[in-house]
N, C-alpha and C positions, 0 to 999 in steps of 0.2 A: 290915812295915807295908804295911797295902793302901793302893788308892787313894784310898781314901777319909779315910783317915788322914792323910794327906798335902797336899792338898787343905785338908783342917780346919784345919792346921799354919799355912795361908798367914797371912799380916798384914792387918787388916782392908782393906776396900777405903775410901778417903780422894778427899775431892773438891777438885779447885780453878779457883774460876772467874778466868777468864784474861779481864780487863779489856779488854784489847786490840781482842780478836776477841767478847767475850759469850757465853763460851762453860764450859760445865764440863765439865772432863777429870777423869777416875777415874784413880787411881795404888795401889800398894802402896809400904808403905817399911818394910824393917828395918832399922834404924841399929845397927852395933853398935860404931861408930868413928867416929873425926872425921880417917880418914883416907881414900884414895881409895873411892866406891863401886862400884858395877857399876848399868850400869843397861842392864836387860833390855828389847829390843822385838820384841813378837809379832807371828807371822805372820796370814795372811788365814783360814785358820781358828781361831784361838785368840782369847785377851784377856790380860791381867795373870796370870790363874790358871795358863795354859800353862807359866809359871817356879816351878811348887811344887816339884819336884825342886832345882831352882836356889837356891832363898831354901832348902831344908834345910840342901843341903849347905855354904851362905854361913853359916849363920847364926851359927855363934861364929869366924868368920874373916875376912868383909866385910861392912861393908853393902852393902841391897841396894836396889836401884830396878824397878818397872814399872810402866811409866806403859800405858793403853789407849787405841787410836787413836780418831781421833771414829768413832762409829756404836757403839763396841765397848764392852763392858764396862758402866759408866753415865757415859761421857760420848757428851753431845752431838754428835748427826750433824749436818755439815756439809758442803758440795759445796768441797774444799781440795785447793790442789793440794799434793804432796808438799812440796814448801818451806815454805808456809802449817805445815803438820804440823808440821814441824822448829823453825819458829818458836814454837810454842805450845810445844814439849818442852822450848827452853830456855827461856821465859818462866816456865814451873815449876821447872824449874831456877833460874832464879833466885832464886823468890820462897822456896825450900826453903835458899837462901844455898850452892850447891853449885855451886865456882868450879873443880873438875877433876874427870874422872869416867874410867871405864873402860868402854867401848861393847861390847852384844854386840845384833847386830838379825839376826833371822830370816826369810827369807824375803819379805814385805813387811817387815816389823821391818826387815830388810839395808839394803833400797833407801832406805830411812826414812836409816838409818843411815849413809851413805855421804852424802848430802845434810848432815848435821850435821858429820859429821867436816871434809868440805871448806869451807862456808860460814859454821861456827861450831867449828875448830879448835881454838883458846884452849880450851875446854873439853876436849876429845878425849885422855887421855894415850896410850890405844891401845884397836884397836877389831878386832872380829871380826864377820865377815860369814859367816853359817850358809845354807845352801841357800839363794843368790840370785843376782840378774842383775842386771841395769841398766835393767829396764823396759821397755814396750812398744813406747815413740815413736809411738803414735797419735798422730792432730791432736786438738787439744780437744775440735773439737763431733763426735767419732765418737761412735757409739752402744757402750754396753756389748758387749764382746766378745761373742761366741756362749756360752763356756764358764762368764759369769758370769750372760748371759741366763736360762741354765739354771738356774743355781742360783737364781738367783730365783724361778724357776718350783715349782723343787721345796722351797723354801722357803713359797710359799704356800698349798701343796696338802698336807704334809707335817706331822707331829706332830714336838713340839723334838724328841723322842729316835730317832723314823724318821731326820729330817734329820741330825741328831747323826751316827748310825751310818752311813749314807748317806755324807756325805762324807769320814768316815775311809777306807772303805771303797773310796773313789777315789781318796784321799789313799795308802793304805798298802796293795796289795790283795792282798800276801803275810804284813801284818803275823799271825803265830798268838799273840802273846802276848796272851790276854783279860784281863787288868791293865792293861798300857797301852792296847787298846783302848778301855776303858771309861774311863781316865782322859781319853781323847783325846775319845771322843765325848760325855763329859760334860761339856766344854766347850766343843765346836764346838757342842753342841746350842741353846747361848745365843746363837748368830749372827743376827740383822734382817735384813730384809730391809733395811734403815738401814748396818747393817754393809757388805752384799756391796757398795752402790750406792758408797759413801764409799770404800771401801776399793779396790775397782776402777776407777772413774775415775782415782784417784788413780793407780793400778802404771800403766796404760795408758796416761796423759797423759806417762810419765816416759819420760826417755831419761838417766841420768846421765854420759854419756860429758864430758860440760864440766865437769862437778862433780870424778867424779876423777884431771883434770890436776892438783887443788890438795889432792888427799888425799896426804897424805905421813905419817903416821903411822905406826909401825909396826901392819903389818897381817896380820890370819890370818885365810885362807879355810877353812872347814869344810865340806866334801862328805859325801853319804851314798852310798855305793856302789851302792846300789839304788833311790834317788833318780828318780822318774817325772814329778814336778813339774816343775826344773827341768833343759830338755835339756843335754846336753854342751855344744853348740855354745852356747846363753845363759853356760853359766858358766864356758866356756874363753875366753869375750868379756871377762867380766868379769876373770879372772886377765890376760890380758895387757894390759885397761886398768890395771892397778895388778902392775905385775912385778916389785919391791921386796917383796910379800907372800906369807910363808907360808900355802902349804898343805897342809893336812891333810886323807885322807878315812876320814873311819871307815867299817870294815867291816861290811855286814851290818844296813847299816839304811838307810832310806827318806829322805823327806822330813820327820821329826822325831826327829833322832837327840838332844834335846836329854831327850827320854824312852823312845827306844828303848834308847837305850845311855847314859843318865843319867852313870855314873859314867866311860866314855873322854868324854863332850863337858865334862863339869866339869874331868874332871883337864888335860884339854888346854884348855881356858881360863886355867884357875890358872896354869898352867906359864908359857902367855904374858905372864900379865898380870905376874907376879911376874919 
């Protein structure tokens, strides 16, 4: 099955405006139970689509959840801070009547992730944190990093599919399998310049070192060995903020071993979550 097939497979994309804030957030949902689901959060290049490997292999085994950060997907860009985020994820959660769930956040999805686990537990039965850190700890009113500066730049000079390819290609710059590239950059290709702003402010404002004193969940960290996004020193930060949690690094993949190596990140999901 190529990319493209896969992809196709996904479940529609589903809106919901979130009262609170006036806002509307884009989700996917396979339901194939009314028991715990999984619910997927994307990193800073992807959206909802990034878990079509995920919803395959779920789909006569769990349900499944991915909800798309503001900027991303079709919901609504907003200037939020990561908590803000967190709040709207379970505000959906709620209104979906979904009172325990199993966490898997990526990258920015992570730091998303780690914020819920500790400030909205009750929900959290256990939760997995894939290439990430703890945030940047800028002061608020800083200006967008250099590194996203850029990308904006080459977001508005750039065609969706140049930019697409372009950031994979920063993203992954050993990746040779041209199947997952193409899967990868036909998804980042969809990024706004709405995206990078939302989405950045938000990693860079964060610092989650207070947040998890109170994550106690069991927890599993997932590493890519060849992983260029985030350094050692960010994610050896994060493993000894939370030393109760497993980890694992898969071999031989980068910063998205969730479709590098599609089939070790699911079976080592399962394994934990079961």
């Amino acid at each position: 099955m190529n990319y493209l097939e896969i992809l196709d497979q996904l479940p529609k994309l589903k809106v919901y405006k979130d009262k609170e804030y006036n806002l509307n957030i884009s989700y996917r949902f396979q339901k194939f139970d009314d028991e715990l689901p999984i619910l997927f959060l994307h990193g800073f290049n992807g959206n909802s689509k990034s878990w079509a490997y995920q919803f395959l292999y779920f789909k006569n085994k769990r349900s499944v959840i991915a909800i798309d950060a503001p900027g991303f997907g079709k919901s609504d860009s907003a200037d939020f801070t990561m908590y803000m985020i967190a709040k709207l994820v379970i505000n959906l959660l709620n209104n979906l009547g979904i009172k325990k769930l199993d966490l898997v956040g990526h990258s920015m999805g992570g730091m998303l992730a780690q914020i819920i686990s500790a400030e909205f537990g009750e929900i959290v039965n256990r939760v997995v944190l894939s290439c990430t850190h703890k945030g940047y700890a800028l002061p608020p009113l800083s200006p967008l990093r250099q590194a996203y500066s850029q990308r904006l730049e080459d977001r508005k000079k750039l065609s969706d599919e140049a930019f697409g390819q372009l950031r994979i290609k920063k993203m992954l710059p050993d990746l040779e399998n041209g199947e997952i590239f193409s899967f990868l950059s036909a998804i980042s290709k969809e990024i706004t310049e709405a995206s990078i702003k939302c989405g950045g402010m938000a990693m860079q404002q964060l610092d989650t070192s207070k947040y998890l004193l109170k994550l106690n969940q069991p927890c599993l960290i997932l590493k890519g060995s060849k992983d260029i996004v985030v350094s050692s020193e960010r994610s050896n930060n994060l493993e000894k903020s939370l030393p109760h949690a497993k980890v694992i690094e898969i071999s031989n993949v980068g910063h998205a071993p969730y479709c590098e190596d599609a089939s070790s990140f699911n079976k080592a999901i399962e394994v934990f979550f079961n």
